[in-house]
C-alpha positions as a Markdown table, in Angstrom:
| # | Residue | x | y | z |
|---|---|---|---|---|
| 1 | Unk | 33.9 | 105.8 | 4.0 |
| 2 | Unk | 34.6 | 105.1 | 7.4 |
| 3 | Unk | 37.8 | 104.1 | 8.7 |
| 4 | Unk | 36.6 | 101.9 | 11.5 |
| 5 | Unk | 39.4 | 103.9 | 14.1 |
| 6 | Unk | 37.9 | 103.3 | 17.4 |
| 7 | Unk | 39.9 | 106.6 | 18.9 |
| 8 | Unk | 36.6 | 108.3 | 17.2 |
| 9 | Unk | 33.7 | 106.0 | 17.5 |
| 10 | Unk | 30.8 | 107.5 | 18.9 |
| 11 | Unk | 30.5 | 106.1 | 22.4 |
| 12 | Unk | 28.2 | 103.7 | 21.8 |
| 13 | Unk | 30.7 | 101.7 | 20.4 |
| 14 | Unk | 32.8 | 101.6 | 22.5 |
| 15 | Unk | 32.0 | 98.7 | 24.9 |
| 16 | Unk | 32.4 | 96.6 | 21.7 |
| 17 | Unk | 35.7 | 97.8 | 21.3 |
| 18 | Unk | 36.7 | 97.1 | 25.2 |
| 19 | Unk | 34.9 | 93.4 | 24.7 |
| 20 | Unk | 37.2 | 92.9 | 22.0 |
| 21 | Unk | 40.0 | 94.6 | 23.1 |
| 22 | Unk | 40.2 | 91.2 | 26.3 |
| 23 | Unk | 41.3 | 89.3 | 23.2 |
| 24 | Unk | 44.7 | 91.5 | 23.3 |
| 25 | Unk | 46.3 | 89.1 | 25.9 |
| 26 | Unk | 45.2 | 85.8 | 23.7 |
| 27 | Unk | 46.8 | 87.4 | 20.8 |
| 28 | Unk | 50.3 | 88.5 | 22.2 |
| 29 | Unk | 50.6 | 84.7 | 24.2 |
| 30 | Unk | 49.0 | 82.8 | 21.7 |
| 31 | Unk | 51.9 | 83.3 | 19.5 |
| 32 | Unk | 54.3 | 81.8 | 21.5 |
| 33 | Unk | 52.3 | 78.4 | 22.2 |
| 34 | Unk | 51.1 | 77.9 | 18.4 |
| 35 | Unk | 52.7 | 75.0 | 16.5 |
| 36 | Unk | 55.0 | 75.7 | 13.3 |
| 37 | Unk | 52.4 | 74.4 | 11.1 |
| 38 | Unk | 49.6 | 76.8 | 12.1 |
| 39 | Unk | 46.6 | 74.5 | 12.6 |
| 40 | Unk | 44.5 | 75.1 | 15.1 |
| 41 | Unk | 45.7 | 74.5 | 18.8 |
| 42 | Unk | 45.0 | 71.5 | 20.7 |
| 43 | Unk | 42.6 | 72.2 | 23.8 |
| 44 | Unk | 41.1 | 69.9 | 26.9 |
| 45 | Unk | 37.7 | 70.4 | 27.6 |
| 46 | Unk | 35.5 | 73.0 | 28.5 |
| 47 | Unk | 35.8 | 75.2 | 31.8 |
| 48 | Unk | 32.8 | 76.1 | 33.6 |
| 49 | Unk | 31.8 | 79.3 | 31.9 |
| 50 | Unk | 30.9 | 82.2 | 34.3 |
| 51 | Unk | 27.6 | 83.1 | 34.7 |
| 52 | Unk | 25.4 | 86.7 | 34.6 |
| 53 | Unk | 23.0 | 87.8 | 36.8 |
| 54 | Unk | 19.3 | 87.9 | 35.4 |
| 55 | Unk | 18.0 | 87.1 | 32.0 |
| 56 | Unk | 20.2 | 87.7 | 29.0 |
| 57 | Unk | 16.5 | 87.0 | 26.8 |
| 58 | Unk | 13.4 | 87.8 | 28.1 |
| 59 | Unk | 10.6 | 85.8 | 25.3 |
| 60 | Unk | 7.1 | 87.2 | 25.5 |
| 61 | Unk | 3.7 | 85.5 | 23.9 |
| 62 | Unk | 1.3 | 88.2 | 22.9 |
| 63 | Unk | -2.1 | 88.4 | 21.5 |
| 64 | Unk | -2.9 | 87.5 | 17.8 |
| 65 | Unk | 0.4 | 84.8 | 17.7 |
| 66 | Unk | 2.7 | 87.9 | 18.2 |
| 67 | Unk | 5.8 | 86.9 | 19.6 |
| 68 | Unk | 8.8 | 89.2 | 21.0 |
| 69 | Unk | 12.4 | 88.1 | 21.6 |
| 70 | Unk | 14.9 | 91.0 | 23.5 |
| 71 | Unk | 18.4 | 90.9 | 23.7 |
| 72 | Unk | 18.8 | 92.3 | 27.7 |
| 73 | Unk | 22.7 | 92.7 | 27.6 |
| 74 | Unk | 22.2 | 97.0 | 27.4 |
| 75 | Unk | 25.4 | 97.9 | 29.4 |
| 76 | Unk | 27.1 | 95.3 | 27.2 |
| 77 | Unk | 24.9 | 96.8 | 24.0 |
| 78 | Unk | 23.6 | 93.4 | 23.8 |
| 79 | Unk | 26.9 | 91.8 | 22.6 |
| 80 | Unk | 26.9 | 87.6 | 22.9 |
| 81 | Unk | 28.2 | 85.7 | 25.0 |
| 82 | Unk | 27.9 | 81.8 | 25.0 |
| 83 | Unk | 25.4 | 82.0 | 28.0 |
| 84 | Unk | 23.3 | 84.4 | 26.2 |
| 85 | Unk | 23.6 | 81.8 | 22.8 |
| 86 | Unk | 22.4 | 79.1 | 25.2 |
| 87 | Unk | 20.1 | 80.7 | 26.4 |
| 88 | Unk | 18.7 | 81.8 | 23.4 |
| 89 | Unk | 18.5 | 78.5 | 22.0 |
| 90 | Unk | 16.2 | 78.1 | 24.9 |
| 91 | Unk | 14.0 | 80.5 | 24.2 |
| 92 | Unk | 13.3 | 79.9 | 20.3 |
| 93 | Unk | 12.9 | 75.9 | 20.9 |
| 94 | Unk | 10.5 | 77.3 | 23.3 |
| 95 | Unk | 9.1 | 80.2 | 20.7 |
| 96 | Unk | 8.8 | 76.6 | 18.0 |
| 97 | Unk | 7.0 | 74.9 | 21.1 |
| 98 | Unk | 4.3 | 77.7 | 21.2 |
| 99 | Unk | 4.2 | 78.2 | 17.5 |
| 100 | Unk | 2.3 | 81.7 | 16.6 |
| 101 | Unk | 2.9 | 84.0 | 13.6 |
| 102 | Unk | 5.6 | 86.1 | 14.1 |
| 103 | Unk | 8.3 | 86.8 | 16.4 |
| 104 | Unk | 9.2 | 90.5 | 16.8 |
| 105 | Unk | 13.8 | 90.5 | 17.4 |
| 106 | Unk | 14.6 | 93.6 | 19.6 |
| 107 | Unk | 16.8 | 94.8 | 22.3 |
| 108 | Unk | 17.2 | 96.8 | 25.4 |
| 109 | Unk | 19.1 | 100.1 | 25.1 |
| 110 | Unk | 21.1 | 101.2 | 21.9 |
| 111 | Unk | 21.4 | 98.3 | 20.4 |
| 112 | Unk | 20.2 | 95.3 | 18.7 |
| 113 | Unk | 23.3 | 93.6 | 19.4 |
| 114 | Unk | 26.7 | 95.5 | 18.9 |
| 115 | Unk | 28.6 | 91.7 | 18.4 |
| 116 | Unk | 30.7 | 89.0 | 20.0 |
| 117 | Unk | 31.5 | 89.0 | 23.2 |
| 118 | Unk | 34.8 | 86.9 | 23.2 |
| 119 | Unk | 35.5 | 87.0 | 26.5 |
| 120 | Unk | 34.8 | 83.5 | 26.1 |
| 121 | Unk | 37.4 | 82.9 | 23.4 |
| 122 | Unk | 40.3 | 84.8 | 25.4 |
| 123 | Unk | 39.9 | 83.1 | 28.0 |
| 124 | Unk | 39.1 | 79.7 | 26.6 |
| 125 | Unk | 42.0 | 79.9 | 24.7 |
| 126 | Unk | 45.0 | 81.1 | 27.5 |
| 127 | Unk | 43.4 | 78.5 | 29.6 |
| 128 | Unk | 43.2 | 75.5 | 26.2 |
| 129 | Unk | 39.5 | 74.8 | 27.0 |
| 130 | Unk | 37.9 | 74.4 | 23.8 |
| 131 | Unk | 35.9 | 77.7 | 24.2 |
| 132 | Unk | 37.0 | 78.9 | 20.7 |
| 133 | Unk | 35.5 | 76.1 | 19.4 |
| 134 | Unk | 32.8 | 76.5 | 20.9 |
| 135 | Unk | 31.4 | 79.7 | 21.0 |
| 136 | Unk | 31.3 | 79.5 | 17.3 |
| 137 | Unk | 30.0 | 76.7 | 16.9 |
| 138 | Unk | 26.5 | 77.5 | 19.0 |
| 139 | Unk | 26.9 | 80.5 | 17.5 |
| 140 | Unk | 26.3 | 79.6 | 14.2 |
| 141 | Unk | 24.0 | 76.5 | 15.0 |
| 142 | Unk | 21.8 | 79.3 | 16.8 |
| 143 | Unk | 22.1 | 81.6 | 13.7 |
| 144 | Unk | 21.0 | 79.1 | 11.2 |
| 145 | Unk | 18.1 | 78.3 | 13.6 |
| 146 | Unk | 16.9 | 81.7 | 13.2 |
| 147 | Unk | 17.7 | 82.1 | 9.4 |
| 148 | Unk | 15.3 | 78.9 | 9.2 |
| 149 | Unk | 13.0 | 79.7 | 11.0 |
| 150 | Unk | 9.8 | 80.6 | 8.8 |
| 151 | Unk | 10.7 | 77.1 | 6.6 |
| 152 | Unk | 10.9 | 75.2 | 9.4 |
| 153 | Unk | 8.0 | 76.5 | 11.6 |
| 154 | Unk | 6.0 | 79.3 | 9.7 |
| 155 | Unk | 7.1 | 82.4 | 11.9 |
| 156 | Unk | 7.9 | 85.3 | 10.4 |
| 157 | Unk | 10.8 | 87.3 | 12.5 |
| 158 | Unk | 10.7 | 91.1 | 12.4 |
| 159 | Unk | 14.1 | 92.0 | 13.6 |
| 160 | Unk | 13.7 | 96.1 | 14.6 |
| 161 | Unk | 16.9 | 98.0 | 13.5 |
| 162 | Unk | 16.6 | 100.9 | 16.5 |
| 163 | Unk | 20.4 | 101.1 | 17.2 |
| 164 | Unk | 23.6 | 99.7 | 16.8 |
| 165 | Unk | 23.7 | 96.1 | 14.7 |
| 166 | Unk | 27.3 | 95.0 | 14.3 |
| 167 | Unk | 29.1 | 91.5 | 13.9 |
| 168 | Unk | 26.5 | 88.8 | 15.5 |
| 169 | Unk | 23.4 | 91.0 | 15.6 |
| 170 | Unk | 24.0 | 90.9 | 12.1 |
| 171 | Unk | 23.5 | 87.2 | 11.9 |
| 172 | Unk | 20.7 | 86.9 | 14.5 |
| 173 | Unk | 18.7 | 89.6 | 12.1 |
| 174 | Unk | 19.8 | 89.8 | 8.5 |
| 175 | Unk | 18.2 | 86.7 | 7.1 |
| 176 | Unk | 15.1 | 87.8 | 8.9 |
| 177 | Unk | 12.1 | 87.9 | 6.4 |
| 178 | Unk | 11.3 | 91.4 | 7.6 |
| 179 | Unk | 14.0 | 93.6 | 8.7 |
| 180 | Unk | 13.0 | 97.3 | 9.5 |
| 181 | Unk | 15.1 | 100.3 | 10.0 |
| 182 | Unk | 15.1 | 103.5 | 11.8 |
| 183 | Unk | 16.6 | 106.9 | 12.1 |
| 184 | Unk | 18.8 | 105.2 | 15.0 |
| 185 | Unk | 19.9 | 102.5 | 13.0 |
| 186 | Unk | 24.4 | 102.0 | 12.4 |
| 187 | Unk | 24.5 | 98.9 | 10.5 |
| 188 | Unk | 28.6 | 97.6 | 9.6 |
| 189 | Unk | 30.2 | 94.6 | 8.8 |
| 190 | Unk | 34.0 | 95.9 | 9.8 |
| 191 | Unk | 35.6 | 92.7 | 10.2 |
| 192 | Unk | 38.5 | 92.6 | 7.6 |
| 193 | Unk | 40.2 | 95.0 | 9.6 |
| 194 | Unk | 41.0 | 93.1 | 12.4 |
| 195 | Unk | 41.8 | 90.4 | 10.6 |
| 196 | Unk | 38.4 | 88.4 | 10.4 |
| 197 | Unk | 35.8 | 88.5 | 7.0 |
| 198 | Unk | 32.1 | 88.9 | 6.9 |
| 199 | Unk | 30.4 | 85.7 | 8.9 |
| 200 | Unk | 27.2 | 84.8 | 10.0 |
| 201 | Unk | 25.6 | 83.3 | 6.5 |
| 202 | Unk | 26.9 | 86.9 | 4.9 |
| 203 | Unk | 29.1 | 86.0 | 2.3 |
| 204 | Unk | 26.1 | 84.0 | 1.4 |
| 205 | Unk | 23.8 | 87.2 | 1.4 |
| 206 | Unk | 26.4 | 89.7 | -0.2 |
| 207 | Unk | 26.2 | 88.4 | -3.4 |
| 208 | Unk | 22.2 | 88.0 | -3.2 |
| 209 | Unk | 21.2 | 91.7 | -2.2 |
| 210 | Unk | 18.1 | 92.8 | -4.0 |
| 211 | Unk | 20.9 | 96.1 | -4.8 |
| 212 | Unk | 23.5 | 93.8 | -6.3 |
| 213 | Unk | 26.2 | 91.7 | -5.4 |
| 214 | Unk | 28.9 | 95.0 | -6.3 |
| 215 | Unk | 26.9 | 96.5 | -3.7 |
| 216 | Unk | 27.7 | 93.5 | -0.9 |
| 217 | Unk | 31.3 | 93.0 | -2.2 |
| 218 | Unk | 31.6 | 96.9 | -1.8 |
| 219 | Unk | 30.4 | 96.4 | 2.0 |
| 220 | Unk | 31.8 | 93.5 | 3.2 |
| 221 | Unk | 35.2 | 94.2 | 2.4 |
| 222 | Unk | 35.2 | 98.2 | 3.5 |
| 223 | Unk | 33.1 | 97.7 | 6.3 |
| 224 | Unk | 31.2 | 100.5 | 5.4 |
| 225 | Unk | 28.4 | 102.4 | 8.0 |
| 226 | Unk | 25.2 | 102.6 | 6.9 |
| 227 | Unk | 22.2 | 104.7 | 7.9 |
| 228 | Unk | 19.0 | 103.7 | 7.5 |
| 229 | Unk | 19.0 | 105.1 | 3.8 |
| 230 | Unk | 21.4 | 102.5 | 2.6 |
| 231 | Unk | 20.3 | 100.1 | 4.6 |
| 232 | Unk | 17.0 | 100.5 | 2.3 |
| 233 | Unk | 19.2 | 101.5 | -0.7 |
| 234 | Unk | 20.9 | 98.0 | -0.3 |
| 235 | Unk | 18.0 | 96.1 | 0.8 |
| 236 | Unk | 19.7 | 94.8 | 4.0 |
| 237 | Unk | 16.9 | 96.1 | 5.6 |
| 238 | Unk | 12.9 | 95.7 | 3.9 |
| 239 | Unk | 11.4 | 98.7 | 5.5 |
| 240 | Unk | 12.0 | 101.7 | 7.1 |
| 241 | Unk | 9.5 | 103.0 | 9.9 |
| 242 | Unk | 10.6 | 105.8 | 12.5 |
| 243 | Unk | 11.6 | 104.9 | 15.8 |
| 244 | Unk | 8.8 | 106.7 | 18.0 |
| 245 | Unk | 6.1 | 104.1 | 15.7 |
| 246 | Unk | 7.5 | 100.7 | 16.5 |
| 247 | Unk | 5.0 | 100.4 | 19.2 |
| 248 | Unk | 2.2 | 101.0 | 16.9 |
| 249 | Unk | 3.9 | 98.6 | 14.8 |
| 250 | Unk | 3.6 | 96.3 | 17.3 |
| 251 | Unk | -0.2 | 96.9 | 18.4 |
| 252 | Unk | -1.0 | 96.7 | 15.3 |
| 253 | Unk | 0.4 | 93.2 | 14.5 |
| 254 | Unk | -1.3 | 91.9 | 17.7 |
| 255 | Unk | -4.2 | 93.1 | 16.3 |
| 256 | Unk | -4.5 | 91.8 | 12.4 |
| 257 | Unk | -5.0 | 88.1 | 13.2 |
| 258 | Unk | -2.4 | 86.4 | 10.7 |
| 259 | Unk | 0.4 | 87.5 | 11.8 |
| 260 | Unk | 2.0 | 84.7 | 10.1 |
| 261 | Unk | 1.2 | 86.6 | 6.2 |
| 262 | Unk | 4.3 | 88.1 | 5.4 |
| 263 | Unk | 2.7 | 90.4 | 2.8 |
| 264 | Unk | -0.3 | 91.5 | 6.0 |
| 265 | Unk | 2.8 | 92.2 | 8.4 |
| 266 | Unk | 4.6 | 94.1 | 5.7 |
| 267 | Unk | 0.9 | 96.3 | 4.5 |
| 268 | Unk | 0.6 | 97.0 | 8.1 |
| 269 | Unk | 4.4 | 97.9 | 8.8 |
| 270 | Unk | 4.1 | 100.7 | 5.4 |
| 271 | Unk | 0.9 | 101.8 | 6.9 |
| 272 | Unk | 2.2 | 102.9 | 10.5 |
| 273 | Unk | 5.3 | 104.8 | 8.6 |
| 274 | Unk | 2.5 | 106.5 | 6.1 |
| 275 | Unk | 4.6 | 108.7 | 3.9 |
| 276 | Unk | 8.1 | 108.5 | 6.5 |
| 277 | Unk | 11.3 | 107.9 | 4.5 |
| 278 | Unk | 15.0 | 107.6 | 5.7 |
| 279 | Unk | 17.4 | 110.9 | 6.0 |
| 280 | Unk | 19.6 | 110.4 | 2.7 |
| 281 | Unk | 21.8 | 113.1 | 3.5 |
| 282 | Unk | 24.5 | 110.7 | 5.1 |
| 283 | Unk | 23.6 | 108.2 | 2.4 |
| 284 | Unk | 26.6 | 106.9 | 0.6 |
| 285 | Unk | 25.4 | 104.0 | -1.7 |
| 286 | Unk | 23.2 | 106.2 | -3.8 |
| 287 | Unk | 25.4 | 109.4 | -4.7 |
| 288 | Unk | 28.1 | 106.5 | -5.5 |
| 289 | Unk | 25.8 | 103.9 | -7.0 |
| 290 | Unk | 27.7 | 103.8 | -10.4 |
| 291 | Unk | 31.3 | 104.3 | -9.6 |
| 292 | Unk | 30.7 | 101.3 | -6.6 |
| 293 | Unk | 29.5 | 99.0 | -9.6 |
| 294 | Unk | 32.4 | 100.1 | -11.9 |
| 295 | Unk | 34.5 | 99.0 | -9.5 |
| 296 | Unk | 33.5 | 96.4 | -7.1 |
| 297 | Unk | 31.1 | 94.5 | -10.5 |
| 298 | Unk | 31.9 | 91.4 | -12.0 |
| 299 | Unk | 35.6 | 91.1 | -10.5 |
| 300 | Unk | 37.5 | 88.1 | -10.9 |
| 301 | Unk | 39.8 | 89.7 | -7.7 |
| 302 | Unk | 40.8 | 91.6 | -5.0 |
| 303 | Unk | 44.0 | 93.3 | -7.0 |
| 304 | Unk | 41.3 | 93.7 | -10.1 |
| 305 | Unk | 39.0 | 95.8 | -7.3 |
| 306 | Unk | 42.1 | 98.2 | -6.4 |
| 307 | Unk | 43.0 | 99.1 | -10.0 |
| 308 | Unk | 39.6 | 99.9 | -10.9 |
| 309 | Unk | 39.3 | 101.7 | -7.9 |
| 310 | Unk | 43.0 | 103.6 | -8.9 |
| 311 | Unk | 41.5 | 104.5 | -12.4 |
| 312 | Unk | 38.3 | 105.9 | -11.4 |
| 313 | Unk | 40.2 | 108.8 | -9.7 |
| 314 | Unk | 37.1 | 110.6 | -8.2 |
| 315 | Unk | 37.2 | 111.1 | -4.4 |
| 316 | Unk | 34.7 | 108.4 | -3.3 |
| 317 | Unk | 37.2 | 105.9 | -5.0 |
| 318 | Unk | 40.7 | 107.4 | -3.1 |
| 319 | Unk | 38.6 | 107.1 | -0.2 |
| 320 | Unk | 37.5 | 103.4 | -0.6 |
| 321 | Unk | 40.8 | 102.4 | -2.0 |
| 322 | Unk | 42.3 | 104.3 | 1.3 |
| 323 | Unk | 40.5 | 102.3 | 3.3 |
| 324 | Unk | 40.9 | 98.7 | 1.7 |
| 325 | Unk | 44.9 | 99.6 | 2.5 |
| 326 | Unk | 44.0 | 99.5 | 6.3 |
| 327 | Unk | 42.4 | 96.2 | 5.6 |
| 328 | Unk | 44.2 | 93.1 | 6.0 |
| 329 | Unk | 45.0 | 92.0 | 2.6 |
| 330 | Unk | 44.6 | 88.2 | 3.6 |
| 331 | Unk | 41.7 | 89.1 | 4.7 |
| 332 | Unk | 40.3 | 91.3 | 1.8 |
| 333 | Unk | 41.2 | 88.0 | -0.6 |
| 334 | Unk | 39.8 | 85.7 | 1.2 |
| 335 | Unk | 36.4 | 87.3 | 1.9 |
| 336 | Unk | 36.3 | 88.2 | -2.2 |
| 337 | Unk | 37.2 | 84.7 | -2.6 |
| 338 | Unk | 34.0 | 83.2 | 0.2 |
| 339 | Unk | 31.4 | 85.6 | -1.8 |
| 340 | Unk | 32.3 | 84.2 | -5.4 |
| 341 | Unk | 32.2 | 80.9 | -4.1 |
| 342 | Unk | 29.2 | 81.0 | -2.3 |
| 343 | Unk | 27.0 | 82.5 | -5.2 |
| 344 | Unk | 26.7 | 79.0 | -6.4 |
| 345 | Unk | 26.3 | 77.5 | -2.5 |
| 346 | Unk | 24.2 | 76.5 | -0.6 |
| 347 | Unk | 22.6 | 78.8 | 2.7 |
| 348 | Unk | 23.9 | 75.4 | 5.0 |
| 349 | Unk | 27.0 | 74.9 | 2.5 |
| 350 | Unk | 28.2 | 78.7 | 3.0 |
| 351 | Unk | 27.1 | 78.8 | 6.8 |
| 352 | Unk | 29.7 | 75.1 | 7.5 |
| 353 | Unk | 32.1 | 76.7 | 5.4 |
| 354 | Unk | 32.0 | 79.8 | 7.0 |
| 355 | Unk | 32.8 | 77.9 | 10.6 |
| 356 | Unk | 35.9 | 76.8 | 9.0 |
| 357 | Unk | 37.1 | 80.1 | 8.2 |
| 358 | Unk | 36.3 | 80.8 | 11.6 |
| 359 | Unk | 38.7 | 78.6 | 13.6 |
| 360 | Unk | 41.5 | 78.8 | 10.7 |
| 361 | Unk | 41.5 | 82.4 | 11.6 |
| 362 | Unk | 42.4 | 81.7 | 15.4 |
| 363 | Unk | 45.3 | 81.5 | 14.1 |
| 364 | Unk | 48.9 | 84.0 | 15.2 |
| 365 | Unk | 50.8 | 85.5 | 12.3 |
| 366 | Unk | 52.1 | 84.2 | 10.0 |
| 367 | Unk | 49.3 | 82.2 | 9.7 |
| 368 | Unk | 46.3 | 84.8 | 10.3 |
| 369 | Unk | 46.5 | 88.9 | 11.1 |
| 370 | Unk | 43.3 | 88.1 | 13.7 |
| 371 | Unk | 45.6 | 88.9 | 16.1 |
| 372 | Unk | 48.1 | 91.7 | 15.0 |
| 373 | Unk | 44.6 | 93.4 | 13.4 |
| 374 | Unk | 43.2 | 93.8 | 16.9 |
| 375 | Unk | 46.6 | 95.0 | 18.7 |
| 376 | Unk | 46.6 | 97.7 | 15.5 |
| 377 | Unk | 42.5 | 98.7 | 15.6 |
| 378 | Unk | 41.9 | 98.0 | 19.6 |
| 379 | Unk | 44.8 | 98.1 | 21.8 |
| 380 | Unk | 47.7 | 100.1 | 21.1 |
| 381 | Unk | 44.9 | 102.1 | 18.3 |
| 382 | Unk | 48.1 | 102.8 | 16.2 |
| 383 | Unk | 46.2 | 102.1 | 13.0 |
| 384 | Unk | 49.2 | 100.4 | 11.7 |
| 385 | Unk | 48.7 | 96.7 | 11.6 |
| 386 | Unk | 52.0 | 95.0 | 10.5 |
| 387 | Unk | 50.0 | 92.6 | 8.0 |
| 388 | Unk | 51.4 | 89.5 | 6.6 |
| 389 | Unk | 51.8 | 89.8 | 3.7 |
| 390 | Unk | 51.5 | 93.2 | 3.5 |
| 391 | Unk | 50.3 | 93.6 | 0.2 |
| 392 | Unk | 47.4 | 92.2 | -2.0 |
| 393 | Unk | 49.9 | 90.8 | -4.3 |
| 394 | Unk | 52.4 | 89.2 | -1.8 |
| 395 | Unk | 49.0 | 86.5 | -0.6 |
| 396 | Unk | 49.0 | 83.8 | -2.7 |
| 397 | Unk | 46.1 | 81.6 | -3.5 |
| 398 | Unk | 47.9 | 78.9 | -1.6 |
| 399 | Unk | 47.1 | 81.0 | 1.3 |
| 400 | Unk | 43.7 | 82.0 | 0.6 |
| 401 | Unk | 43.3 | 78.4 | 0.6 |
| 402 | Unk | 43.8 | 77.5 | 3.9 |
| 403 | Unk | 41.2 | 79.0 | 5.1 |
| 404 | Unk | 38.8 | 76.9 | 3.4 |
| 405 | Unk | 40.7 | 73.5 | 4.0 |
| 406 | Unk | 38.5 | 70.8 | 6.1 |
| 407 | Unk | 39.6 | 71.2 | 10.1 |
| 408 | Unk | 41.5 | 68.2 | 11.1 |
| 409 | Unk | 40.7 | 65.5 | 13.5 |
| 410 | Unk | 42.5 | 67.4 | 16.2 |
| 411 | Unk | 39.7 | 70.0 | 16.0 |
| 412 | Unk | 37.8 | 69.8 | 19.6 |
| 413 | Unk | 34.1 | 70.4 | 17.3 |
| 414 | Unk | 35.0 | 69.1 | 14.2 |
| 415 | Unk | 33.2 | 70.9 | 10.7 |
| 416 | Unk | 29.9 | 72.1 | 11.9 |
| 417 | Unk | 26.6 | 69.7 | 11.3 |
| 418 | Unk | 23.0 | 71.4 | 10.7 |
């Protein structure tokens, strides 16, 4: 499994890892400002945020009710910033306005979106605006806007996985109702190790993958890459369709007349890839399907996870179990801990929980390893984080806890309302 070491990302990646790496100064000052208690800092109010030149999201109204949404952040691989959340809010109140079928999700470049850009947050928090806050906040509101879409309104998004889809591009396209993947497609979820968990309504969907929830415990908590195969494998992504056809793909849905039939779009999607299927020769879920469900099924926790992994003694498990070590242990518990608790939950329930974790994890050590995970992974690229604790065993469920405790009345935002 992948390590996530950004010395050896393919370069595509790589202005992901520079938008991230901005956060280094928050996380070496931030320390020294923090209370003793470890709540959340106190912040005054917004700064004006900086603006970009052109349209971040460019929303065009085709024939037959075919809509198309692209990201237009390429140089930044379409990461988001709180403009480009504002603006597009904009642009699906606008695509509710107009109404129509479907809505095709792309984006320019190499990319669908690559993540967060938290320029925002660095900034907002050496300055204490309340862009932490914030930025999360829209961010999720926008995400759950999108997840809702076809209940709400009766469009079906068609998020096209031709690239990169990391972190928020993630959460603008997984709970699409069709999601198709390509030969380009390098779909991860690698935030435990930096000191974050899965977000974005995804320890909601881990447990609910048509593959199993072993499956989405096994990838939220390695981070794990995955080709177009798994993608399929998993059923993160509902069809696969080469690159060089998604224009036909798109003709073709201007063209049938309901748009808005998920099982038309879906016939027409299987008929432009004909008899196409994903390369499985990177593939990892399948070769591994029953060792990953020996060991990541029907755990009670994170320690139960590493001795199963220990006993299995075949290389794909001293890989994985290699690779949990790097994570933070806080938070490897803590994202076992969201999943299991959000089987039973609510999409809305898991998504305002999930914006709680968020702002208890901008948070210095002791409190949270955010901070000491991106020095480790993104700016001195040592690849050894000084986690506390440092050992699975060593975080209590005290801890664990914290993360899920309501935010206090001190919180700029307050828990988030949908």
């Amino acid at each position: 499994p992948d390590r996530d070491t950004p010395a050896s990302e393919p370069s595509p990646l790589r202005a992901m890892a520079a938008a991230l790496r901005r956060m280094s100064t928050l996380c070496a000052q931030v320390r020294s400002v923090a209370p003793a208690s470890g709540r959340p800092l106190p912040v005054r109010p917004l700064a004006t945020q900086a603006t970009e030149e052109g349209p971040l999201v460019r929303l065009e109204h085709g024939a037959g009710g075919v809509s198309k949404m692209t990201l237009c952040r390429p140089k930044k691989l379409n990461s988001l910033s709180l403009p480009m959340i504002r603006e597009l809010k904009e642009r699906y109140d606008e695509l509710e306005k107009a109404g129509g079928g479907c809505c095709i999700l792309s984006g320019e470049g190499r990319a669908l979106c690559a993540g967060g850009d938290v320029a925002e947050v660095r900034e907002g928090v050496l300055e204490g605006n309340r862009a932490p806050a914030d930025f999360f906040y829209e961010e999720y509101e926008l995400i759950y806007e999108i997840a809702t879409l076809r209940e709400r309104c009766g469009i079906v998004q068609i998020a096209l996985w031709d690239g990169i889809v990391m972190g928020g591009g993630v959460g603008l396209s997984a709970h699409s109702p069709i999601r198709i993947a390509t030969e380009k497609t390098m779909f991860a979820m690698p935030e435990t190790l930096i000191g974050l968990f899965p977000d974005v309504g995804m320890t909601w969907a881990l447990s609910r993958l048509p593959a199993g929830a072993h499956i989405g415990l096994f990838l939220g908590l390695t981070g794990q890459r995955l080709g177009a195969a798994d993608c399929v494998e998993s059923g993160l992504a509902t069809h696969y369709c080469p690159s060089g056809k998604l224009a036909e793909v798109e003709d073709r849905l201007r063209s049938l007349g309901n748009a808005g039939d998920l099982e038309a779009v879906s016939s027409v999607i299987k008929a432009v890839a004909g008899d196409a299927v994903a390369d499985p020769k990177k593939a990892v879920l399948k070769p591994n399907a029953a060792a990953i469900e020996r060991c990541f099924g029907g755990v009670a926790s994170a320690e139960e996870i590493v001795a199963r992994l220990d006993k299995e003694g075949c290389d794909w498990s001293k890989e994985t179990l290699a690779t949990l070590r790097l994570r933070s242990p806080t938070s490897v518990k803590v994202t076992v801990d969201a999943v299991q608790r959000h089987c039973s939950a609510s999409f809305k329930e898991a998504f305002q929980m999930e914006y709680r974790m968020s702002q208890w994890c901008m948070r210095p050590q002791p409190h949270s390893d955010f901070c000491e995970g991106i020095r480790a992974v993104l700016i001195d690229k040592d690849n050894k984080a000084n986690w506390l604790p440092a050992k699975l065993e060593d975080v209590s469920n005290e801890r664990v806890e914290e993360f899920f405790a309501p935010l206090g009345p001190e919180h700029p935002k307050g828990e988030l309302v949908l």
